[in-house]
C-alpha positions in Angstrom: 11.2 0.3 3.0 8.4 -1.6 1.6 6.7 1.7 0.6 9.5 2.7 -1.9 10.9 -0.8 -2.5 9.1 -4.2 -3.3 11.2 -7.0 -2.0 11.2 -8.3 -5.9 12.5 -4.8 -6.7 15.8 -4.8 -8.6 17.2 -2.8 -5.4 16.2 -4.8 -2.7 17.5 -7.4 -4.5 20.5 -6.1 -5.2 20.7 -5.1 -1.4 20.6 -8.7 -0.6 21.9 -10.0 -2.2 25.5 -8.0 -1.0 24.5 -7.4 2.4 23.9 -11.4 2.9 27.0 -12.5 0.6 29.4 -9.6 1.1 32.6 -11.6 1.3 32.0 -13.8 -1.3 29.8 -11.8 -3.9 32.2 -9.7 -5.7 34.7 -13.1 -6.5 32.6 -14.4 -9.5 33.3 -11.2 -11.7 36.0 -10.1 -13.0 35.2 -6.2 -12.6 32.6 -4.6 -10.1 28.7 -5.7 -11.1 28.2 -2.1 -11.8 24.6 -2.6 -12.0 24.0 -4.6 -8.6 26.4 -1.9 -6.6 24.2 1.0 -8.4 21.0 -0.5 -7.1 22.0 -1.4 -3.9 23.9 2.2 -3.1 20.0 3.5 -4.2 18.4 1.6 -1.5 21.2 2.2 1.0 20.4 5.9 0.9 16.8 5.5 1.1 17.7 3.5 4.0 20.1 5.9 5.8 17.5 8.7 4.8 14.8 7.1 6.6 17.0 6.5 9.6 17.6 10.2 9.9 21.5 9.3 10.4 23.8 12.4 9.3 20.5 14.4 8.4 22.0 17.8 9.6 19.9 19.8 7.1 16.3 18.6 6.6 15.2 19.0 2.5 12.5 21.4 2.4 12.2 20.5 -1.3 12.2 18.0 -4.1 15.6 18.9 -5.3 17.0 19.2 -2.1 15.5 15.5 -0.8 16.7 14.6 -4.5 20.4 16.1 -3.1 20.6 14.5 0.2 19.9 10.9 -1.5 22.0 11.3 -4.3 25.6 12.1 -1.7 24.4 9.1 0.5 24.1 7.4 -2.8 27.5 8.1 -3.8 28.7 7.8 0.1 27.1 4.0 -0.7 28.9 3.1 -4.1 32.3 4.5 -2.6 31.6 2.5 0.3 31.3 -0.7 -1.9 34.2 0.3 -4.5 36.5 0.4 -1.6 35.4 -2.9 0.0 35.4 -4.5 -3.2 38.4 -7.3 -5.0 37.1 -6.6 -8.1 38.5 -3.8 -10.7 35.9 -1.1 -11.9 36.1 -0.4 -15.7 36.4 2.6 -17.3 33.8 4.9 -16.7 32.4 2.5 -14.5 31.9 5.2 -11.9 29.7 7.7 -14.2 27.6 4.9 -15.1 26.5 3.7 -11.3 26.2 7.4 -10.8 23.5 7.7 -13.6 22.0 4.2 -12.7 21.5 5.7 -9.1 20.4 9.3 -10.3 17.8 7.2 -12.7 16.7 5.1 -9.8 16.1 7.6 -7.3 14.7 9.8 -9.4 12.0 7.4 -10.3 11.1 6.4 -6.5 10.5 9.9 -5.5 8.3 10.6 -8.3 6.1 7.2 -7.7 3.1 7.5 -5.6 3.4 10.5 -3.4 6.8 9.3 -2.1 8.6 12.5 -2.4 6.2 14.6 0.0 5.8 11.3 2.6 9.8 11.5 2.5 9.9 15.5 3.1 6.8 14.8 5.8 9.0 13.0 7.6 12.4 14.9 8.8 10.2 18.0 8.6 10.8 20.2 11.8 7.3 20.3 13.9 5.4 23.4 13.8 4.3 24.1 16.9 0.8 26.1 17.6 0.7 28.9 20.4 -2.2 29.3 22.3 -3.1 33.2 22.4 -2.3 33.3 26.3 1.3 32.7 25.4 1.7 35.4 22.8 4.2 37.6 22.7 4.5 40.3 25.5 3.6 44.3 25.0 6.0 45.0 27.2 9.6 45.8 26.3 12.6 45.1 28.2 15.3 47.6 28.9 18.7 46.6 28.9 21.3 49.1 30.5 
């Protein structure tokens, strides 16, 4: 995670800070820290992508890998919504969205983050040696 996060990074931060004060961290508010949920749903699904959980179609492309990590995004605010005291205000939900869209957006384009991300999940090619090339020979079936 250090690769697409710097522990000073508003996300891991924000990760932290819930993971580590879950039962307590939503009391001090009286609505949902939209910000802190937005960042830490962002580095959940970087997180969940890189463990390859629930990865049943691999992204063969940026909008694709953009996709997957925006749904686990969303699968991370819901998460946080539901387990949260605190009311969300109006339009409270659109925001995070964006805040997350944003965020992702600008990890994949840093560094070469996007294609180490697609290198990842990618299915292995694998190389046939010309002894093991296809038959001449056809097969009847009756």
């Amino acid at each position: 995670m250090d690769r697409l996060f710097a522990p000073q990074s508003a996300e891991a931060q924000a990760h932290t800070r819930l993971t580590e004060n879950w039962f307590t961290w939503d009391q001090d508010h009286p609505s949902l820290d939209e910000t802190v949920t937005a960042a830490c749903a962002t580095y959940q699904a970087f997180q969940r992508y890189l463990s390859g959980r629930d990865l049943y179609l691999v992204p063969r492309s940026f909008i694709d890998l953009e996709g997957v990590l925006r749904r686990y995004a969303y699968d991370g605010i819901h998460n946080t919504v539901a387990k949260s005291r605190s009311a969300l205000e109006r339009g409270g939900y659109v925001r995070m969205c964006h805040l997350v869209e944003l965020s992702i957006n600008k990890v994949l384009k840093e560094n070469d983050n996007a294609s180490f991300l697609l290198a990842m999940h990618a299915p292995r090619q694998e190389t046939r040696s010309p002894k093991l090339g296809s038959s001449t020979r056809s097969i009847r079936i009756k």
